[in-house]
N, C-alpha and C positions, 0 to 999 in steps of 0.2 A: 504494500500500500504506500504510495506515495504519498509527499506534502497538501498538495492537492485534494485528492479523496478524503484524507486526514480532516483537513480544515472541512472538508465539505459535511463528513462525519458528525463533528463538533457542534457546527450549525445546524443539525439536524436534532442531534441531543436537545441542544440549548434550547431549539423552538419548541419540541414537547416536552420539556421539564414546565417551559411558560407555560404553557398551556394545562399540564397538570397541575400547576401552581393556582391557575386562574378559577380551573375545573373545583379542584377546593374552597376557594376564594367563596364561588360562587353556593358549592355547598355548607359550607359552615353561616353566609348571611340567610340561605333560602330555611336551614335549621332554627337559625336564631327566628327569622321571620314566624315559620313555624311554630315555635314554642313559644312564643306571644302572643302567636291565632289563636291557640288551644289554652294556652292560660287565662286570658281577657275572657274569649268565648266561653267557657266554663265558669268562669268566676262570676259571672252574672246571675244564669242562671241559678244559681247553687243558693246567691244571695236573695233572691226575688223567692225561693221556696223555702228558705227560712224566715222570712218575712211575712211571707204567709200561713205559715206554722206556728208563727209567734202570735199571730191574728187570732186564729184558732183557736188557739191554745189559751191565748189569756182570757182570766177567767171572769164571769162576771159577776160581780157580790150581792146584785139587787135582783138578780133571773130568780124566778120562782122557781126553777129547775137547777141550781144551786147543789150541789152536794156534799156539806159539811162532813170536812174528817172528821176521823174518830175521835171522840172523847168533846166535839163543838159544843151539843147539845147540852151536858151535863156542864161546859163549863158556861155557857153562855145560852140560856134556855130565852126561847125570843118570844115565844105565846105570841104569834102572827106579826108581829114590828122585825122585818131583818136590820139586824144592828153592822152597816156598812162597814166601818172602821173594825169591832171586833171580827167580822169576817173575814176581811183581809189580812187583819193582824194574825188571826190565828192558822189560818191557810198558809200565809208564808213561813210562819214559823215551823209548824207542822211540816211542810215539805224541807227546809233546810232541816230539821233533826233528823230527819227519818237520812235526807242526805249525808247526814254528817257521821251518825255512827255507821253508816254504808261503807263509809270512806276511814273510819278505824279513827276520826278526830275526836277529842275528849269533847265532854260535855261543857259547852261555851255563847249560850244564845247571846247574850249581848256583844260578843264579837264578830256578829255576823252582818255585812253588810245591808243585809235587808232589813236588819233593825234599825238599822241609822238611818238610813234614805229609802223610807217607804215612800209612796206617793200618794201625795196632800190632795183629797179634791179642792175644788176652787169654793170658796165660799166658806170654810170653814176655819176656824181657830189653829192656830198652827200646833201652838202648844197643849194646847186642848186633844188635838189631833195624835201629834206623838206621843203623848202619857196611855192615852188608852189603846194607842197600835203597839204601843213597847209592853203594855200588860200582857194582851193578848198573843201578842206575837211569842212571848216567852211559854206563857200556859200552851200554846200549839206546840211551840220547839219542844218540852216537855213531854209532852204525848207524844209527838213522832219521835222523838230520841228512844224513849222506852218502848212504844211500841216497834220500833223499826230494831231492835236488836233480833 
């Protein structure tokens, strides 16, 4: 093989190494691209069905169809007036006890975030509001903690 062919060789290399080079270039942006479709595109929908689940889901303390956990009644007996604030107090608290020895955490209702920031209807006393959502909310955590062992 001559100088010639040599060099001619070289230039043949060199243009498909570019091209291999390119060929990648072009596969690692079309992946990136790729995995931004699939992650944006998923991520939407995921979010819009958890939003609707939470819709769902949340409960509502004034429905006549209502279903107070265990131990509502005896602690908060209503004889036909539903008592708003102890319902929600005791429902969340109920659900985080029952969550919380699930989860092997000692017995601790007032360091629970849902005791601190329940949510206030409008028109009502503030302070008024969290003394009797902090009562109930612990007699609920109470009942679910023991019951939920």
């Amino acid at each position: 093989m001559d100088d010639r062919e040599s060099n001619l060789l070289w230039v043949r290399i060199a243009g498909l190494a570019r091209r291999f080079h390119m060929m990648i270039q072009r596969a690692s942006w079309a992946g990136l691209a790729l995995a931004c479709t699939l992650t944006l595109g998923y991520g939407q929908p995921a979010r819009a069905q958890d939003a609707a689940q939470d819709a769902v889901a949340a409960p509502s303390y004034d429905s006549p169809t209502w279903q107070a956990p265990r131990g509502y009644d005896m602690a908060y007996p209503e004889n036909g007036t539903p008592n708003m604030v102890a319902r929600q107090g005791y429902a969340s608290g109920f659900n985080q006890g029952q969550a919380d020895v699930s989860r092997g955490k000692k017995f601790s209702p007032t360091e629970s975030d849902a005791y601190e920031h329940a949510h206030i209807p409008k028109g009502m006393d503030k302070d008024q509001f969290k003394q009797q959502f902090r009562e109930s909310f612990v007699k609920g955590y109470t009942s679910g903690y023991h019951n939920g062992a």
